[in-house]
C-alpha positions as CSV (number, residue, x, y, z in Angstrom):
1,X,83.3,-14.6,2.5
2,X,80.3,-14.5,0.2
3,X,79.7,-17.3,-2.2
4,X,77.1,-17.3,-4.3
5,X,75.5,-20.9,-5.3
6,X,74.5,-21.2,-8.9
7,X,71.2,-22.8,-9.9
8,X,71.9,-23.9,-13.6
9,X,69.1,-26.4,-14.0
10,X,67.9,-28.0,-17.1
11,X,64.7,-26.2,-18.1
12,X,62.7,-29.1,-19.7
13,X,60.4,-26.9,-21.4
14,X,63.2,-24.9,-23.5
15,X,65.3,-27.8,-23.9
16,X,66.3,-29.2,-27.6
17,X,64.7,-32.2,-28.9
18,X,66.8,-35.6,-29.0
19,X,66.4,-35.5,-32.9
20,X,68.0,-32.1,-32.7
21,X,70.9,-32.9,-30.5
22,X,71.4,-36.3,-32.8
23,X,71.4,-34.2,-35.7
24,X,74.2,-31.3,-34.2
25,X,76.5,-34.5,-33.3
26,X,76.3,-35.6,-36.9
27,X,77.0,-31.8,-38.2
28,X,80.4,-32.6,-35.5
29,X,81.1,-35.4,-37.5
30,X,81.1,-33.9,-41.3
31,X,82.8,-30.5,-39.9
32,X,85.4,-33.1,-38.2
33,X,85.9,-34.5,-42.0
34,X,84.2,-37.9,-41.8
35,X,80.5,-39.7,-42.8
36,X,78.6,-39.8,-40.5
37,X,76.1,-42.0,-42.8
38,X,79.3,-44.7,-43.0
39,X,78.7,-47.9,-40.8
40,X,81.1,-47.0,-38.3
41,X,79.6,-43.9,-37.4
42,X,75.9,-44.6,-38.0
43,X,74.9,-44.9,-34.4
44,X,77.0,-42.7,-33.1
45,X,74.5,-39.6,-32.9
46,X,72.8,-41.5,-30.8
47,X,75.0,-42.6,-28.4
48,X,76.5,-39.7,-28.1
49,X,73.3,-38.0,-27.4
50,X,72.6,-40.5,-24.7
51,X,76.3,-40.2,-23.9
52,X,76.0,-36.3,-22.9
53,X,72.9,-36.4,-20.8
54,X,74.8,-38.8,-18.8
55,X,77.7,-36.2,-18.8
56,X,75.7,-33.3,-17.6
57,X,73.0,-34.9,-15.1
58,X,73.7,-32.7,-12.6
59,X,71.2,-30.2,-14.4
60,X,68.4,-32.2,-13.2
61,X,69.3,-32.5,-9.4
62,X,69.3,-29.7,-7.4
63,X,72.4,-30.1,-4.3
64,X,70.5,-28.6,-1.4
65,X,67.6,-30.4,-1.7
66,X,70.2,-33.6,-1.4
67,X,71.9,-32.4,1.7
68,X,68.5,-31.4,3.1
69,X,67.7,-34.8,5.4
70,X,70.3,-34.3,8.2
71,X,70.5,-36.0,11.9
72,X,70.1,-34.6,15.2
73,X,71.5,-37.6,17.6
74,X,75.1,-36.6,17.2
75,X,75.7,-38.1,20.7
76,X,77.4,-34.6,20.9
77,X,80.0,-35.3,18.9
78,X,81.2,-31.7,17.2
79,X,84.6,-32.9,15.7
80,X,85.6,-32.7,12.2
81,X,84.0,-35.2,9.9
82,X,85.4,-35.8,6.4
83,X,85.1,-37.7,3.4
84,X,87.6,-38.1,1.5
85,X,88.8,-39.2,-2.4
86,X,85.2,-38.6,-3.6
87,X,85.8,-39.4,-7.4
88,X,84.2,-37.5,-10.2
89,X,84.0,-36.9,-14.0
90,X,83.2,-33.4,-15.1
91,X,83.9,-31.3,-18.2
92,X,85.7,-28.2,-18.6
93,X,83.1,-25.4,-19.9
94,X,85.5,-24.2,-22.1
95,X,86.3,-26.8,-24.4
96,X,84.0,-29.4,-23.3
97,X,86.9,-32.0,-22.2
98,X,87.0,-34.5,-19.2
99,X,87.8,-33.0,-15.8
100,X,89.0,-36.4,-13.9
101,X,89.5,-35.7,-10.3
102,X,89.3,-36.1,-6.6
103,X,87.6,-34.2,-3.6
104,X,87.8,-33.9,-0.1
105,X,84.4,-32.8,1.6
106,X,85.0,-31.7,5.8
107,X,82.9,-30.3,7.8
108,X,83.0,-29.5,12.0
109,X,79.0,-30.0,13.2
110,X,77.0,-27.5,15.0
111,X,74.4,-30.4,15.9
112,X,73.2,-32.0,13.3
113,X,75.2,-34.2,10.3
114,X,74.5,-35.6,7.2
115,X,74.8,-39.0,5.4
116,X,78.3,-39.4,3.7
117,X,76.5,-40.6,0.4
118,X,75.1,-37.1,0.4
119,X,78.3,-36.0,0.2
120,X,79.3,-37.7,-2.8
121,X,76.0,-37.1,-4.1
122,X,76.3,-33.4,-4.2
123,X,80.6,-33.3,-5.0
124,X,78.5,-35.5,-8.6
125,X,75.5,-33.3,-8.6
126,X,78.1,-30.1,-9.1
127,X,80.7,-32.0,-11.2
128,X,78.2,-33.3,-14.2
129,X,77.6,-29.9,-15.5
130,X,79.9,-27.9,-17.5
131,X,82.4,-26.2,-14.9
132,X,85.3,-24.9,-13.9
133,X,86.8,-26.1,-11.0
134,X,87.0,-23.1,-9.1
135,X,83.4,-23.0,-9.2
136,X,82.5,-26.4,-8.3
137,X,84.8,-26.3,-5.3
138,X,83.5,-23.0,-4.1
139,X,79.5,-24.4,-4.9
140,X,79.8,-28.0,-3.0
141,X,81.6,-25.7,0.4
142,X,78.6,-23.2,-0.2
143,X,76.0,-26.1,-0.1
144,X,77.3,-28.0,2.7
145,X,77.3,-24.4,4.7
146,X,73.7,-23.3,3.6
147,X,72.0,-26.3,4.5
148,X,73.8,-27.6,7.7
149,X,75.3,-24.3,8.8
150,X,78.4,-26.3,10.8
151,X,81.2,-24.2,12.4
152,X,83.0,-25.1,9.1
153,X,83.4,-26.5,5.8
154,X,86.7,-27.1,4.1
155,X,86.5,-29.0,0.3
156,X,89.8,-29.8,-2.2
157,X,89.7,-31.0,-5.2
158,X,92.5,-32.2,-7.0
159,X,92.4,-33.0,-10.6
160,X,93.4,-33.5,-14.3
161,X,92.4,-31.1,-17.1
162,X,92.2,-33.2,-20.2
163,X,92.0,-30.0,-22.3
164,X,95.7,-29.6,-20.5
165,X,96.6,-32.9,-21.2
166,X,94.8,-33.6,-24.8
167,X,95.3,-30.1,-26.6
168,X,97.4,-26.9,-26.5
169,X,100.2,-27.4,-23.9
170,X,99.5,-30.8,-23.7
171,X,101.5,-31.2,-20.8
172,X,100.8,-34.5,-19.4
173,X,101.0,-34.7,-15.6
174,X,100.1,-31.7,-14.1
175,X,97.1,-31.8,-11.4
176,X,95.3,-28.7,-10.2
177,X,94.1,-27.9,-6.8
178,X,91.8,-26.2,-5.5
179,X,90.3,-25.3,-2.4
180,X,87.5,-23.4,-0.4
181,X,87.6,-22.5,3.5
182,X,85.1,-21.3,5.2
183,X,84.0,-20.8,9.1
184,X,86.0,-22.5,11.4
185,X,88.4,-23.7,8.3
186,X,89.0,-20.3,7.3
187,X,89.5,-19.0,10.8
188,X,91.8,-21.8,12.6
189,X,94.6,-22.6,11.1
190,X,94.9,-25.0,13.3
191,X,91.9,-27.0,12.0
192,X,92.6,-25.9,8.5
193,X,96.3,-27.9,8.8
194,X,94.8,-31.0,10.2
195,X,92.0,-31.0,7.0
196,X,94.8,-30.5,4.3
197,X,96.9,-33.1,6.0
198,X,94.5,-35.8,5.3
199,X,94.3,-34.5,1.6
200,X,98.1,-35.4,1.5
201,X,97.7,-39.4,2.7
């Protein structure tokens, strides 16, 4: 199974100014049929500026390099290690709305581990850019794999679509999940069951 790993960072030296990002949000606000010069709204460019960088941080942090300190002195432990409920935030590329969600990182070692936090680190890294969650499932399991090649790495991520919930069908309730399997994960099923068990509890 080949998965490729996009590397969508910011480039600082094409990027926008602030003024010009400030001035686009207030262009949102007259096409949207309010002032933006009323008091109410006079800040808001701002904030929202500030607001979206926030959003989409993940553009200046690159997930390999997070995963890259691992640990040799396993003790010889080569069972599976998981995280799991790793919360995120992330926005659906296609009509820039909140992506609220879960995730369950697993790997089985092949002698070395890393930290949980780098974990989580790399499930936000992935999530605050514009995605799709197919994608970011697919990208953290590729990570994990490139830089501590384990027998396996099995990630789920369960979530809410606002621009499910918020617009169109609006259909309020409905979760999608996701998930990526690979090595071991893919291979055993019997390793695979005991992975999306703990995704159930």
């Amino acid at each position: 199974m080949n998965i490729q790993i996009s590397d969508f960072r910011r480039d600082s030296s094409d990027a926008p100014s602030r003024e010009e990002a400030e001035a686009a949000f207030r262009t949102i606000i007259r096409w949207a049929g309010d002032d933006p010069d009323r008091p109410g709204l006079l800040e808001t460019p701002s904030r929202a500026a500030r607001a979206f960088r926030e959003y989409f941080a993940g553009y200046e942090q690159d997930p390999l390099a997070i995963l890259d300190k691992t640990f040799g002195e396993t003790g010889g432990y080569e069972e599976m290690v998981v995280l799991r409920g790793i919360s995120f935030e992330s926005h659906c590329e296609h009509h820039l709305a909140p992506i609220i969600g879960q995730a369950w990182v697993a790997y089985v070692p092949n002698g070395r581990v890393v930290g949980l936090s780098k974990l989580a680190r790399v499930v936000d890294a992935y999530a605050k850019r514009l995605q799709i969650q197919e994608r970011m499932t697919s990208e953290i399991a590729a990570a994990v794999q490139q830089v501590l090649q384990p027998q396996g790495v099995g990630v789920v991520i369960k979530a809410t679509h606002h621009c499910l919930l918020s617009r169109g069908v609006q259909k309020v309730g409905a979760e999608m999940v996701t998930s990526c399997m690979l090595g071991c994960f893919r291979d055993n099923a019997a390793t695979r069951q005991e992975f999306l068990a703990m995704t159930k509890q």
